[in-house]
PAZAPA-4460 file (N, C-alpha, C; in steps of 0.05 Angstrom, whole numbers, plus 32768, in hexadecimal, padded with zeros to 4 digits):
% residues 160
    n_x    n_y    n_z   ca_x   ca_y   ca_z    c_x    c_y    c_z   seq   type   mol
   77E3   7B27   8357   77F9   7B15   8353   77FC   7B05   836D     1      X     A
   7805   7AEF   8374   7801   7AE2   837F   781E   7AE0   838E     2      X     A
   781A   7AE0   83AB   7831   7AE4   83BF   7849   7ACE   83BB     3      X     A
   7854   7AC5   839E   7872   7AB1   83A3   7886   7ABC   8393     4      X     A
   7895   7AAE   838B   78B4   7AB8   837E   78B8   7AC7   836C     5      X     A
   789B   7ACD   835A   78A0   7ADC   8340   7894   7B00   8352     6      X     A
   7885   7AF9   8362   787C   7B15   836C   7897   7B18   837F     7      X     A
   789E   7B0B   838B   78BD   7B11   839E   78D1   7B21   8389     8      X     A
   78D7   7B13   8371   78E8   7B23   8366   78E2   7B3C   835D     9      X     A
   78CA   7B3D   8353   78B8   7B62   8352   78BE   7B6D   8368    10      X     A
   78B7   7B65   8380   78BE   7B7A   838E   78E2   7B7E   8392    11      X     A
   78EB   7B74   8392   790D   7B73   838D   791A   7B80   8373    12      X     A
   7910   7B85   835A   7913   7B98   834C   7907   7BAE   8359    13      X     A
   78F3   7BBD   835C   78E1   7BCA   836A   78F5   7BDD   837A    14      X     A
   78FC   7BD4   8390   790A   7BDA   83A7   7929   7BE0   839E    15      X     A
   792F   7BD4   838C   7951   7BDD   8386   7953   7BEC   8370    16      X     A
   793A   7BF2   835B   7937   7C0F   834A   7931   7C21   835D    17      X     A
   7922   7C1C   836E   7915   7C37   8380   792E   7C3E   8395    18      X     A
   7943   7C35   839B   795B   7C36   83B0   796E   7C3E   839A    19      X     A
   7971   7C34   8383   797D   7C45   8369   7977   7C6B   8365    20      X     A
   7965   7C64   8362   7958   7C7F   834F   795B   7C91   8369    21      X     A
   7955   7C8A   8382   7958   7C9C   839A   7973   7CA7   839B    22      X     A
   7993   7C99   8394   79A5   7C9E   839D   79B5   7CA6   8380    23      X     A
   79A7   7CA9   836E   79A1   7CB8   8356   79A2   7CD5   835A    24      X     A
   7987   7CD9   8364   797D   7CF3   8365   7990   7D07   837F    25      X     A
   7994   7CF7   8390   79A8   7D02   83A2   79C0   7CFC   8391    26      X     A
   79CF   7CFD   8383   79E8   7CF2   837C   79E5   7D13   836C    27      X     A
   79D2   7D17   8355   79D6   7D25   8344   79C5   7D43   834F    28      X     A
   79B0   7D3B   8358   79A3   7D51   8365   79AB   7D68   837A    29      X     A
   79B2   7D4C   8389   79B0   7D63   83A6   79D6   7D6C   839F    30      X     A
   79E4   7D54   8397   7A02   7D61   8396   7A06   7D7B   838D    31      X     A
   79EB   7D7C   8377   79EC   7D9A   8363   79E7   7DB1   8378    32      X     A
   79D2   7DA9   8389   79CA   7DC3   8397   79E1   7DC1   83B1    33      X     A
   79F3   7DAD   83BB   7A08   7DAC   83D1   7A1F   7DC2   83C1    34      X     A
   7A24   7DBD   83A2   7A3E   7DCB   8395   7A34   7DEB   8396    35      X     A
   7A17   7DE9   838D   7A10   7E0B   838C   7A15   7E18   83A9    36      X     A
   7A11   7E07   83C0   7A0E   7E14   83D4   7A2A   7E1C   83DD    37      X     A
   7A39   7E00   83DB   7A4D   7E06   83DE   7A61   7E1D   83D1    38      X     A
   7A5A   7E2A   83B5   7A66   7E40   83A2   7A60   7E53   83B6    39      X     A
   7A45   7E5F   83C4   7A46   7E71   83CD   7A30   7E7B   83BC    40      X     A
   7A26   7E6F   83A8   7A13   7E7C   8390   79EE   7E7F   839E    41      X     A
   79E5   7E95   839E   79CD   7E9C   83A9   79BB   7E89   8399    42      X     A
   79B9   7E65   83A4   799D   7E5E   839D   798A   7E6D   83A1    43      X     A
   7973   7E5C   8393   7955   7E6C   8398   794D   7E6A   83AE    44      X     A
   7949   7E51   83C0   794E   7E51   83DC   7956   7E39   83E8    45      X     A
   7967   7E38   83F1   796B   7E17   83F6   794D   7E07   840A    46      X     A
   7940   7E14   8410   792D   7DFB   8414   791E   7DF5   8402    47      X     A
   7916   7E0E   83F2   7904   7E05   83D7   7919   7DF7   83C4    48      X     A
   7931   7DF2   83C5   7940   7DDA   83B1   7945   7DC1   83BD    49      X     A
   7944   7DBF   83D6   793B   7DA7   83ED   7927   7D9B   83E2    50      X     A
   7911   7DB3   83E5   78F1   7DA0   83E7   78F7   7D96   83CB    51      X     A
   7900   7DA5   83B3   7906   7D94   839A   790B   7D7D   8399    52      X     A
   7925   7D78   83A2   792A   7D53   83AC   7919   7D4A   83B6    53      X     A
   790D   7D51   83D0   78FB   7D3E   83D5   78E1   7D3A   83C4    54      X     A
   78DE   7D4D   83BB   78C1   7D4F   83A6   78C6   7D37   8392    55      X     A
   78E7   7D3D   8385   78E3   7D23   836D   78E5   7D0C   8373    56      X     A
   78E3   7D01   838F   78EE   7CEF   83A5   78CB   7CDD   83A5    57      X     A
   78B9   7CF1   83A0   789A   7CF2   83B7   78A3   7CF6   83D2    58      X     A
   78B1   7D06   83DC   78C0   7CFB   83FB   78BA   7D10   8409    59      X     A
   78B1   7D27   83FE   78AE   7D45   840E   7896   7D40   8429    60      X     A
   7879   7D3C   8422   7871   7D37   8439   787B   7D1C   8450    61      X     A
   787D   7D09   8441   7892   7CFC   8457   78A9   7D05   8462    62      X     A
   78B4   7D13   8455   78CC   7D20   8468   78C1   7D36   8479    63      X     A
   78AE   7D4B   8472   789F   7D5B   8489   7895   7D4E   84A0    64      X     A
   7885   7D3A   8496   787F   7D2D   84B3   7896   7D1A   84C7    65      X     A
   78A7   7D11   84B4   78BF   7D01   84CD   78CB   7D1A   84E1    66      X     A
   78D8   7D26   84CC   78EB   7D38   84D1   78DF   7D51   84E7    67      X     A
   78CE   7D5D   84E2   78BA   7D75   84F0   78D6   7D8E   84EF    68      X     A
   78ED   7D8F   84EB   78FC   7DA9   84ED   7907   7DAD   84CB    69      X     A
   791D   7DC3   84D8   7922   7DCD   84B9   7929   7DBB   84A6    70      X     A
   7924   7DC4   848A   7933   7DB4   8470   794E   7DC0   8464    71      X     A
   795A   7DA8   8471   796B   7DB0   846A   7980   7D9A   845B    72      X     A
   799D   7D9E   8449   79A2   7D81   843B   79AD   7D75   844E    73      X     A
   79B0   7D78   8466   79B7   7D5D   846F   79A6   7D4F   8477    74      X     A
   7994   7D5D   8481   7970   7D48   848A   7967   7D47   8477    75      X     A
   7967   7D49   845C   7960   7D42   8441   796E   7D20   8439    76      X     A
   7985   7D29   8437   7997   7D0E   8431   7995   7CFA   8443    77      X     A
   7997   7CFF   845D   798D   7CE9   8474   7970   7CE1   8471    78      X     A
   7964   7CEA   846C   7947   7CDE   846B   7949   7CC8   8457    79      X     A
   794C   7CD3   8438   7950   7CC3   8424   7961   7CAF   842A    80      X     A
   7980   7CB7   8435   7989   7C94   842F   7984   7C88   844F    81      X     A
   797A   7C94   8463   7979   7C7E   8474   795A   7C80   8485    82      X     A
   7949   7C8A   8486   7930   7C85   8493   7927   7C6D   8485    83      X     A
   7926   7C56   8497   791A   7C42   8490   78FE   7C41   8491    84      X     A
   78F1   7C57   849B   78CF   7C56   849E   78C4   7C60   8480    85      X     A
   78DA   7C73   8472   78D0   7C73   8451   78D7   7C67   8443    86      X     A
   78C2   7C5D   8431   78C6   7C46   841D   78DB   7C4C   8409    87      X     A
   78DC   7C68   8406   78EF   7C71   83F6   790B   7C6E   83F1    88      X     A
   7913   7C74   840B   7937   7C70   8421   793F   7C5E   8410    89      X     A
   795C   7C61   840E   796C   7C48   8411   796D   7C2D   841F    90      X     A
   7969   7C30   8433   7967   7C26   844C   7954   7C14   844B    91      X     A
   7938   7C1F   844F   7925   7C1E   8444   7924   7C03   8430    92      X     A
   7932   7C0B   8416   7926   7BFA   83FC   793A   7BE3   840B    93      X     A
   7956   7BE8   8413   7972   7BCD   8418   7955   7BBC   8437    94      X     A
   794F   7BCA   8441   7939   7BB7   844F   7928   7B9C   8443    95      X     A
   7916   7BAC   8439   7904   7B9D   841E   7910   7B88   8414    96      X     A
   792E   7B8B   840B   793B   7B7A   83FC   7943   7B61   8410    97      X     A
   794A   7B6C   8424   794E   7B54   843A   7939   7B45   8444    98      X     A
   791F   7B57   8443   7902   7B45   844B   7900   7B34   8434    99      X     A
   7907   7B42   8417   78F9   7B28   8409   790E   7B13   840D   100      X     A
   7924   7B16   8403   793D   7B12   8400   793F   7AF1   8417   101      X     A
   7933   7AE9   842B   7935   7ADF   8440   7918   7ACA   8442   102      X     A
   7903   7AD2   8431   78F0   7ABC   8425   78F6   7AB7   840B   103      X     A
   7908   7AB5   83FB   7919   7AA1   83E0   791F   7A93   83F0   104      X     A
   7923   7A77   83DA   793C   7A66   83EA   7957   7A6D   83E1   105      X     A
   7966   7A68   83F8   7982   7A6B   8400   798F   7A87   83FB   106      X     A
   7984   7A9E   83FC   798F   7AB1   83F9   79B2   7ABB   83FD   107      X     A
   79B5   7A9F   840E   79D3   7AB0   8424   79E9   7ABF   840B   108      X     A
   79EE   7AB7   83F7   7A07   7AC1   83EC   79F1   7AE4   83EA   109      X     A
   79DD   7AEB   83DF   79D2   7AF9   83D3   79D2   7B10   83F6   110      X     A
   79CD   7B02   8408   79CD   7B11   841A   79EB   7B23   8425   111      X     A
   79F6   7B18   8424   7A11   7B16   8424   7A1F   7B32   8413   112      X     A
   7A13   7B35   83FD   7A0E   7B47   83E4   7A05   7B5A   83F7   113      X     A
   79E1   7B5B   83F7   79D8   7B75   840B   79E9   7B7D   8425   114      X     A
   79F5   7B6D   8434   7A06   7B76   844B   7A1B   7B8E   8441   115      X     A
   7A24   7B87   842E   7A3B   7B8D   8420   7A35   7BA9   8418   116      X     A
   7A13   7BAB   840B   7A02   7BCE   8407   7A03   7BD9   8418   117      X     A
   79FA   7BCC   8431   79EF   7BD8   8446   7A0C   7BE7   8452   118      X     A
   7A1A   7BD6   8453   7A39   7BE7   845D   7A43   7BFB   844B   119      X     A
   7A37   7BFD   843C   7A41   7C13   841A   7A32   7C34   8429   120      X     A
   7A16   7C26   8430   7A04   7C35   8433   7A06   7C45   8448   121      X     A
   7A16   7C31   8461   7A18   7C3E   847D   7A2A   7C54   8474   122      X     A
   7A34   7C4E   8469   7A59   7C5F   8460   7A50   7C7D   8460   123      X     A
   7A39   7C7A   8448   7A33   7C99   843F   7A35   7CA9   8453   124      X     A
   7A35   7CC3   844E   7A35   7CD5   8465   7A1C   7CE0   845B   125      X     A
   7A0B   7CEA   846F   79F4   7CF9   846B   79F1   7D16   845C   126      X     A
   7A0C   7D1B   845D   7A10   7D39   844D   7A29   7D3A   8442   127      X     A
   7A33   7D3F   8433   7A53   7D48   8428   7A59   7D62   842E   128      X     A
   7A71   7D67   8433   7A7B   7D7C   8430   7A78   7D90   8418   129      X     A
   7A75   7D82   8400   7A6F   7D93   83E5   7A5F   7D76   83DA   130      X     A
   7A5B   7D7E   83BB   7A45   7D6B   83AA   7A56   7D5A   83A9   131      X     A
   7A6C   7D58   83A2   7A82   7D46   8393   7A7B   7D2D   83A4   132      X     A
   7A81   7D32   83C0   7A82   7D1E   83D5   7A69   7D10   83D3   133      X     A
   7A52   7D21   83D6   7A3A   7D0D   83D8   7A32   7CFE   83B8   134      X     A
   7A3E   7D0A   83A9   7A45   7CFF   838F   7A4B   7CDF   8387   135      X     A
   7A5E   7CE3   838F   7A71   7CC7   8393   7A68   7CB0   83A5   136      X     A
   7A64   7CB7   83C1   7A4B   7CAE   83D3   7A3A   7C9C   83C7   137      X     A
   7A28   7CA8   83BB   7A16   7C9C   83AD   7A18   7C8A   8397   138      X     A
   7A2D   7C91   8385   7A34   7C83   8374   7A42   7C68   837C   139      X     A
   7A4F   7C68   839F   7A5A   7C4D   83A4   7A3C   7C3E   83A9   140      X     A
   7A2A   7C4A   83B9   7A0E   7C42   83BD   7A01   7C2C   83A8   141      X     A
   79FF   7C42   838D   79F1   7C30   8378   7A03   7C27   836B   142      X     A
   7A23   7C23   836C   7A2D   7C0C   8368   7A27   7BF5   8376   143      X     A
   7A27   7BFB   8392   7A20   7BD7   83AB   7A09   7BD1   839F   144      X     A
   79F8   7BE3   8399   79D9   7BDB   8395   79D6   7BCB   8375   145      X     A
   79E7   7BD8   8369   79E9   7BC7   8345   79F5   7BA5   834C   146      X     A
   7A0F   7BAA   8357   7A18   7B8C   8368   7A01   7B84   8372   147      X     A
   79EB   7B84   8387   79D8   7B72   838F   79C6   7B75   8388   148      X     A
   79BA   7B7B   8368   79AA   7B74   835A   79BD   7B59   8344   149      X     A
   79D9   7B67   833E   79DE   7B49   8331   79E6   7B31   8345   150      X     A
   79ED   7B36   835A   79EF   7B1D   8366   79CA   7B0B   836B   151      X     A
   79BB   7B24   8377   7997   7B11   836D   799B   7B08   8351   152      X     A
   799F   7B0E   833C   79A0   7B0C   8322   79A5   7AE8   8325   153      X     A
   79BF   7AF7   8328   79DA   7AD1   8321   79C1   7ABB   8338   154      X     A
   79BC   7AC3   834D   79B1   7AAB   8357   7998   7AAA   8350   155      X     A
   7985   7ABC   8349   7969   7AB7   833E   795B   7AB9   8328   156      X     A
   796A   7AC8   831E   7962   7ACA   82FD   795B   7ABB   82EB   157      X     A
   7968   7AA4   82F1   7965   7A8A   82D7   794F   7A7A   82E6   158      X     A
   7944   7A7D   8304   7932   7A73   8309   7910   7A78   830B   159      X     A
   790F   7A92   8306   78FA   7AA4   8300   78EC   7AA2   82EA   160      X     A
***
């Protein structure tokens, strides 16, 4: 496919399903294994329900190699929503979106939008106190991120 506006917007869906589905799986995943932990209830082991997340992530050997110490959920959840070196991250994909985002023409209202994620994003905390928290977290997450897919929408959609 050929490097202009219709491959720009591929990768811009691309990057805001893959920054979705990540704060998904932490939203419903890891909150599950933050509430068990927090009950006091004898998981199977919390790093083998770690490597789980990361496994459904593809993120496990990338997180062995950034990270090099223990697994644990808070260097689980920090990797995912903020290591910008994996493609996976939050961080990560709201990048992408600004690289393409900046060869369209006139992006500014649309940018304006991502600023607005990115501050959603900073917010999170890398760990919650219980699931509920990192719950909700996330769910403000892939709300900013639903907002700056329709704000690309309203400005590019009808031109694609």
């Amino acid at each position: 496919m050929t490097r202009q506006n219709s491959y720009r917007m591929f990768r811009l869906g691309r990057v805001i399903e893959r920054a979705d589905m990540t704060t998904r799986v932490l939203g419903v995943r890891a909150a599950a294994l933050l509430q068990v932990q927090a009950a006091g209830i004898d998981a199977l082991s919390d790093e083998v329900q770690w490597m789980g997340v990361l496994r459904s992530l593809s993120a496990l050997q990338m997180f062995q190699r950034a990270t090099r110490g223990p697994m644990d959920g808070e260097a689980v959840v920090r990797f995912l929503l903020f290591d910008a070196s994996f493609p996976r991250s939050v961080q990560s994909c709201l990048d992408e979106v600004r690289a393409v985002l900046v060869s369209l023409p006139a992006p500014h209202d649309v940018l304006a939008v991502l600023d607005d994620a990115e501050a959603v994003l900073a917010e999170a905390r890398p760990i919650a106190s219980d699931g509920h928290e990192l719950d909700d977290a996330m769910e403000r997450v892939q709300s900013a991120t639903a907002r700056l897919d329709d704000a690309i929408h309203a400005r590019y959609g009808a031109q694609t």
